[in-house]
C-alpha positions as a printed NumPy array, in Angstrom:
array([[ -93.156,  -65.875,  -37.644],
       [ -96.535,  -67.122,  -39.035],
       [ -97.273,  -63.609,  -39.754],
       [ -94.535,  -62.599,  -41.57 ],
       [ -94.856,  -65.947,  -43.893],
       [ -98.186,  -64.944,  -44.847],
       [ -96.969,  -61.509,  -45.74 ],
       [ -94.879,  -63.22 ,  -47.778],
       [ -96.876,  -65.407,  -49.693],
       [ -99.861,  -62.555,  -50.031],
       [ -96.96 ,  -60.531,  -51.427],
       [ -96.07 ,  -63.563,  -54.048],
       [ -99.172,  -64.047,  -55.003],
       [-100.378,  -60.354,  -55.632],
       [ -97.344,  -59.048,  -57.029],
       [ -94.657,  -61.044,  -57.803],
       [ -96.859,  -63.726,  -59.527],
       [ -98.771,  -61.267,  -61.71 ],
       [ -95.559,  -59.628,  -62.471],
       [ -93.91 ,  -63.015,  -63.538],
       [ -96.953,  -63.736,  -65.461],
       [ -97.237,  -60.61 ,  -67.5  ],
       [ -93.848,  -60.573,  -68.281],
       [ -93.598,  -64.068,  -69.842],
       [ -96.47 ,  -63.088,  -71.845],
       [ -94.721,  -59.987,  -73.102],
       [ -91.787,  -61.884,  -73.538],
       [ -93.639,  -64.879,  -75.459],
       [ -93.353,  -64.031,  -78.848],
       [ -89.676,  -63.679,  -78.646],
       [ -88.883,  -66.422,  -77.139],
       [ -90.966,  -68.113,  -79.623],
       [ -89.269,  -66.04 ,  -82.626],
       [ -85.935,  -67.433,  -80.919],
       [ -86.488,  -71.113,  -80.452],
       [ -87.909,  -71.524,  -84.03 ],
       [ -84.651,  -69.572,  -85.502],
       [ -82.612,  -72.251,  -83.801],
       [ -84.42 ,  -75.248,  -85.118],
       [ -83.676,  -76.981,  -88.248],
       [ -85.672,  -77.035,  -91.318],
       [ -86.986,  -80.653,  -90.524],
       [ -88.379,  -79.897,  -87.936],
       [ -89.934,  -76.79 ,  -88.827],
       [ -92.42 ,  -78.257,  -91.117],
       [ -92.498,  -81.571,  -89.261],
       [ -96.335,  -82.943,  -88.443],
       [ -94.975,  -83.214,  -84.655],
       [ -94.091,  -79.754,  -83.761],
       [ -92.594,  -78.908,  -80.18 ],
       [ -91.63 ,  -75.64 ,  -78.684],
       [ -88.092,  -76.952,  -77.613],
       [ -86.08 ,  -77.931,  -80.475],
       [ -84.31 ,  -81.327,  -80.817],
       [ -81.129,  -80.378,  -81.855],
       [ -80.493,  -76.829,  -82.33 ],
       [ -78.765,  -75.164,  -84.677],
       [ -77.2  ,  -71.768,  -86.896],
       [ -78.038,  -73.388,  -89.877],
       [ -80.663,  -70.593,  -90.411],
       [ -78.365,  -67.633,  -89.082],
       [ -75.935,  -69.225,  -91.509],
       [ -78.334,  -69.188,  -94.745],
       [ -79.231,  -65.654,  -93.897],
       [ -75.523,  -64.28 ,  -93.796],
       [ -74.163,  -65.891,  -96.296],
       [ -77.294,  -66.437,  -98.811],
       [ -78.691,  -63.279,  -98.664],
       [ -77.637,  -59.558,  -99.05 ],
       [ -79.086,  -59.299,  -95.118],
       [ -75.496,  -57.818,  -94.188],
       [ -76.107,  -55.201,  -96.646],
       [ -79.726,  -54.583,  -95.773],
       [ -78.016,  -54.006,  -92.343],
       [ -75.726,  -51.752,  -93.502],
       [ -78.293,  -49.33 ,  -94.97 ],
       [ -80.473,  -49.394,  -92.061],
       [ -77.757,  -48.232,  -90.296],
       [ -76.694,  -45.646,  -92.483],
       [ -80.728,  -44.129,  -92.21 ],
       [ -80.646,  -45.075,  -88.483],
       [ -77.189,  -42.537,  -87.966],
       [ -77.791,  -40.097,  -90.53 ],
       [ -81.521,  -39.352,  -88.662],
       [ -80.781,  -39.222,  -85.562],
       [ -77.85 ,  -36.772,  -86.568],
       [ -80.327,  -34.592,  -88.805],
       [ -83.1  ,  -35.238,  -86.447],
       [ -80.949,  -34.074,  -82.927],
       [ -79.485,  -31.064,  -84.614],
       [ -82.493,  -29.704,  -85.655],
       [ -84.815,  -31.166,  -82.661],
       [ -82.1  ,  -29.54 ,  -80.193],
       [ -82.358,  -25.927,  -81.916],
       [ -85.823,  -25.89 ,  -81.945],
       [ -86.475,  -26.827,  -78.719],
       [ -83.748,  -24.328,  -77.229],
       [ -85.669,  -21.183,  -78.977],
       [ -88.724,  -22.558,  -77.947],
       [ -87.836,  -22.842,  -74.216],
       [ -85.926,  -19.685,  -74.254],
       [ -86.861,  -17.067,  -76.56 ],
       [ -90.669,  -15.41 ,  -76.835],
       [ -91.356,  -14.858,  -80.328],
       [ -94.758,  -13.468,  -82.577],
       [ -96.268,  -17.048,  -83.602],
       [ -93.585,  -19.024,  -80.496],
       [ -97.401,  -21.761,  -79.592],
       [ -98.603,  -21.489,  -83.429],
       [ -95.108,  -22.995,  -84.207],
       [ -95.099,  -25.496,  -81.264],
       [ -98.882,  -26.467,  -82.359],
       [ -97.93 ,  -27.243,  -85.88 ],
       [ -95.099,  -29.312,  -84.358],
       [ -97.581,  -31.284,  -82.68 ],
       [-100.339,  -31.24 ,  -85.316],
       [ -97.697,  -33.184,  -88.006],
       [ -97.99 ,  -36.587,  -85.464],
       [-101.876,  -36.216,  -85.665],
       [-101.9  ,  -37.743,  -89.041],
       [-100.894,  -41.702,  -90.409],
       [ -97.841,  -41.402,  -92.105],
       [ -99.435,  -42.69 ,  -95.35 ],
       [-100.913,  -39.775,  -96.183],
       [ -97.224,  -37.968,  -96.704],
       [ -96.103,  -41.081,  -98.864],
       [ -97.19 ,  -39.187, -102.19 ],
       [ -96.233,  -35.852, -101.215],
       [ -92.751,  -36.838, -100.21 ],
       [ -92.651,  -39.378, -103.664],
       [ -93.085,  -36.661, -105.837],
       [ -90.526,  -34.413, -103.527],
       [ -87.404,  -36.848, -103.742],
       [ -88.661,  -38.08 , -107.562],
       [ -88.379,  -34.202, -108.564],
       [ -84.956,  -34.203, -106.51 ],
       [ -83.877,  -37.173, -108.05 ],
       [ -83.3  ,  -38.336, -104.429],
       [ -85.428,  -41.691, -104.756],
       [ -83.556,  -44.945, -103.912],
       [ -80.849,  -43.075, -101.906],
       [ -80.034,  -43.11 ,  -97.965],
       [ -80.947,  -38.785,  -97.957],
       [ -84.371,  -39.273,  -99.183],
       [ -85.383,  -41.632,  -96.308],
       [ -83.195,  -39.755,  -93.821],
       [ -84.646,  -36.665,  -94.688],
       [ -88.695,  -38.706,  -95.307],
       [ -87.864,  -40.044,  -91.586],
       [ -86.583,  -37.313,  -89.703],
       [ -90.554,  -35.096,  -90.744],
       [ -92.126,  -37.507,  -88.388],
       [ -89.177,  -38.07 ,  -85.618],
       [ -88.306,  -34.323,  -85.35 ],
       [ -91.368,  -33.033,  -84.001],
       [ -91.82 ,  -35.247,  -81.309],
       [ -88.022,  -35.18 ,  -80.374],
       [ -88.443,  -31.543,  -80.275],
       [ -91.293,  -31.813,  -77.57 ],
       [ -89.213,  -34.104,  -75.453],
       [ -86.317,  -31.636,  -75.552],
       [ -88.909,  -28.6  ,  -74.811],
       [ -89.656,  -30.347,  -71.479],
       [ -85.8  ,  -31.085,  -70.801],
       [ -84.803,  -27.653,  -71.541],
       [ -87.311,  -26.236,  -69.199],
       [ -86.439,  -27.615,  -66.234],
       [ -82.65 ,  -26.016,  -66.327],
       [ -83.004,  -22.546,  -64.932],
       [ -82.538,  -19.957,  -67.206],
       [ -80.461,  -18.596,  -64.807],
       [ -77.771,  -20.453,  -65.579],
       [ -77.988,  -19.268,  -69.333],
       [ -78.083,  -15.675,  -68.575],
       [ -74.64 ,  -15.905,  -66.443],
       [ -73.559,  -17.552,  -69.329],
       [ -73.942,  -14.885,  -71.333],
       [ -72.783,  -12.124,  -68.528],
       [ -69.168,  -14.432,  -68.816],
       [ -69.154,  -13.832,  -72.604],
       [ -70.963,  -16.724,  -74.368],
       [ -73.31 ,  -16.772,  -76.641],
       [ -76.88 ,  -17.338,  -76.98 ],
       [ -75.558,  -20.597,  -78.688],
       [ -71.9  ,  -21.195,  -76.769],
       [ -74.512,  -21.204,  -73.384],
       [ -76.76 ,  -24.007,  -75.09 ],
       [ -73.769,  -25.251,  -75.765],
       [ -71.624,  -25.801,  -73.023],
       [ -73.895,  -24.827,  -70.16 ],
       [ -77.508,  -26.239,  -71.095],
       [ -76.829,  -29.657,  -73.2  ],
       [ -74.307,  -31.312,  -70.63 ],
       [ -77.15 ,  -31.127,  -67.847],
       [ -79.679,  -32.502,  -70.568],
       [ -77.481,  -35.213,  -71.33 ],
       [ -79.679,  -37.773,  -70.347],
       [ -82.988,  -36.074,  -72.498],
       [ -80.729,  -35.987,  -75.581],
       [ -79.63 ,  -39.931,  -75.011],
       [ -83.225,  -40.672,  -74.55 ],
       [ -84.231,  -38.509,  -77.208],
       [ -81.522,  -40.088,  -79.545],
       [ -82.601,  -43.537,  -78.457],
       [ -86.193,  -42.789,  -79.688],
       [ -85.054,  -41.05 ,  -82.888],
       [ -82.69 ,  -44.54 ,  -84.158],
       [ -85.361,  -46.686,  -82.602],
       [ -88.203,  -45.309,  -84.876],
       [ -85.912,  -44.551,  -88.092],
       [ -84.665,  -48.476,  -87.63 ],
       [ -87.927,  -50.352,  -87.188],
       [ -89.551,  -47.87 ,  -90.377],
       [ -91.318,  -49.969,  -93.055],
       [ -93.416,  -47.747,  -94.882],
       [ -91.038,  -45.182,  -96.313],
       [ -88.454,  -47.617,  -96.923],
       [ -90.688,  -49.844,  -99.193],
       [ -92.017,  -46.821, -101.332],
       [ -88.779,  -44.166, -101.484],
       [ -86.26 ,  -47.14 , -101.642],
       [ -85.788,  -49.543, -104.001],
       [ -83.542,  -52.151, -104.876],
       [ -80.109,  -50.04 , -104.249],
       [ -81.072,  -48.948, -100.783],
       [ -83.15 ,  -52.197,  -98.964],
       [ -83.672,  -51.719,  -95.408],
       [ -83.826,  -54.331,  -92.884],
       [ -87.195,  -54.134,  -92.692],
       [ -88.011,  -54.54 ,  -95.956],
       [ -85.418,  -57.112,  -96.049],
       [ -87.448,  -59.468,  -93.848],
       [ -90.657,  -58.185,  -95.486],
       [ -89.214,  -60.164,  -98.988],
       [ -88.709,  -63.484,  -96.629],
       [ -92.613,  -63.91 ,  -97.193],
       [ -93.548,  -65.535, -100.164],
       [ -97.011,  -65.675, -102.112],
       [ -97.154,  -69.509, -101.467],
       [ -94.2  ,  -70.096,  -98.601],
       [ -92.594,  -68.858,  -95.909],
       [ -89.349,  -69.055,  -95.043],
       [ -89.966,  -69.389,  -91.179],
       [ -86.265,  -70.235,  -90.032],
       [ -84.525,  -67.008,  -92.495],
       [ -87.35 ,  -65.342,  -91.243],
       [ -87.296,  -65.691,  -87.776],
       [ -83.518,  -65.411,  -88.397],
       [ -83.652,  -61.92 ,  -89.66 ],
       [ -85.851,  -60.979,  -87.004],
       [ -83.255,  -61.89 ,  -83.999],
       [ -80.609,  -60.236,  -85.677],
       [ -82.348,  -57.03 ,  -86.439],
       [ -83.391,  -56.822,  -82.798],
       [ -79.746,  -56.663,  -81.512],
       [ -78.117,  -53.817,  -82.677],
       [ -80.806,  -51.964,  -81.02 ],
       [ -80.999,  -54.134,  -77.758],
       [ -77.335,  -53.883,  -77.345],
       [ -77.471,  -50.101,  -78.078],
       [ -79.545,  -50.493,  -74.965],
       [ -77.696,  -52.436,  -72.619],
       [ -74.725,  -50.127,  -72.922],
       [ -76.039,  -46.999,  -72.654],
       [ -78.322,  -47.945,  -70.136],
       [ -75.885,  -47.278,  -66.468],
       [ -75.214,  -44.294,  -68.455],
       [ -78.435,  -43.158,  -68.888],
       [ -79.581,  -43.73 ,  -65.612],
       [ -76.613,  -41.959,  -63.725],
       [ -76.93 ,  -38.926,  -66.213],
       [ -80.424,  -38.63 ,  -65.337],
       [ -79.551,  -38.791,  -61.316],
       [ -76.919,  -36.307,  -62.   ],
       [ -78.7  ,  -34.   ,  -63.643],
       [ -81.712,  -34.022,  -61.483],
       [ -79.017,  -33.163,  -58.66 ],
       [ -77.391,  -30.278,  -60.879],
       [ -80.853,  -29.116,  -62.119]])
């Protein structure tokens, strides 16, 4: 019995301890961001500050809906979000399926460029792609930052999908094709259903990164087409900041993709354990 109770406690204190630990510390900030969006604008710039507020509130969450266009800013960022990962999976999913199926002249030149494109910041294609959409007449619209975010999320989708397609057989592809289908009807209806789970993940990362973009939606977007993140970007002022809009706008931007999470997430689980099974 003695035994097993220090088992126990060495267990708490070498791994459920540090675990707790580093996990509030991850989870800090937000916490932080959260409390302060709660707490009134007294108390905000009061000399006696306290973690806990004294009397929450929505007052801020109220101010932001209602005072701002943040609703709207939403709106576009959604727009981008679902119009890149649409852009990004059709052509991520294509590429990847020649890639892992088909030998072609140039097939790892092509897959090395792919890879090369994430090498660099994605400053240096801010001018390129200005002059682009300004010669398109595409600035301030949701295509220009669809199409200015799907150059960096495609290639890196594509990899994920390379690594997903390869471990189906190709097997089942080729008696596929011996029933009739096509090169495409066998990615189709054979190859994507067991890859589920890579194209929810891939998906995931595709809205994730087009959502939280800053840098292409403050230069190819202007007053027509706001983002969210540029949206909370104009909360700080030259001489003030609004901390409670602020902290405000970043709560609700974080939800649509937490609950985005949360309710794809038994899915994507048992779709991975399925197709590890089928695979």
């Amino acid at each position: 019995m003695q035994r097993h109770k220090t088992t126990l406690l060495h267990r708490f204190l070498t791994l459920h301890l540090p675990m707790a630990l580093i996990v509030l510390f991850a989870l800090g900030p937000y916490l932080w961001m959260l409390l302060t969006s709660v707490k009134p604008e007294s108390e905000l710039f009061s000399a006696q500050r306290t973690l806990l507020p004294h009397a929450a509130t929505l007052e801020n969450y109220v101010r932001l809906l209602t005072k701002t266009s943040f609703l709207t800013n939403i709106g576009h960022s959604l727009i981008v979000a679902l119009g890149t990962v649409v852009l990004g999976l059709s052509l991520s999913l294509t590429a990847a399926y020649a890639f892992s199926r088909f030998r072609f002249p140039g097939r790892r030149l092509l897959m090395m460029k792919f890879l090369l494109i994430n090498m660099f910041p994605l400053i240096l294609l801010i001018i390129p792609l200005f002059i682009i959409m300004r010669k398109l007449n595409l600035l301030d619209t949701h295509l220009a930052l669809i199409l200015a975010h799907s150059t960096f999320s495609v290639p890196f989708a594509t990899w994920m999908m390379i690594s997903y397609f390869n471990a189906i057989p190709r097997s089942l592809d080729e008696a596929a094709m011996v029933d009739g289908c096509s090169a495409m009807g066998a990615m189709v209806r054979v190859v994507l259903p067991l890859t589920l789970p890579g194209v929810i993940a891939t998906g995931i990362y595709i809205f994730i990164t087009s959502w939280n973009e800053f840098l292409y939606a403050s230069v190819l977007a202007g007053q027509e087409v706001r983002t969210l993140t540029v949206a909370v970007q104009t909360l700080i002022g030259e001489y003030e900041i609004a901390w409670g809009l602020l902290t405000a706008g970043g709560v609700v931007g974080a939800l649509p993709v937490t609950l985005l999470f949360m309710l794809i997430q038994k899915r994507l689980i048992s779709g991975m354990t399925q197709g590890a099974v089928k695979g």
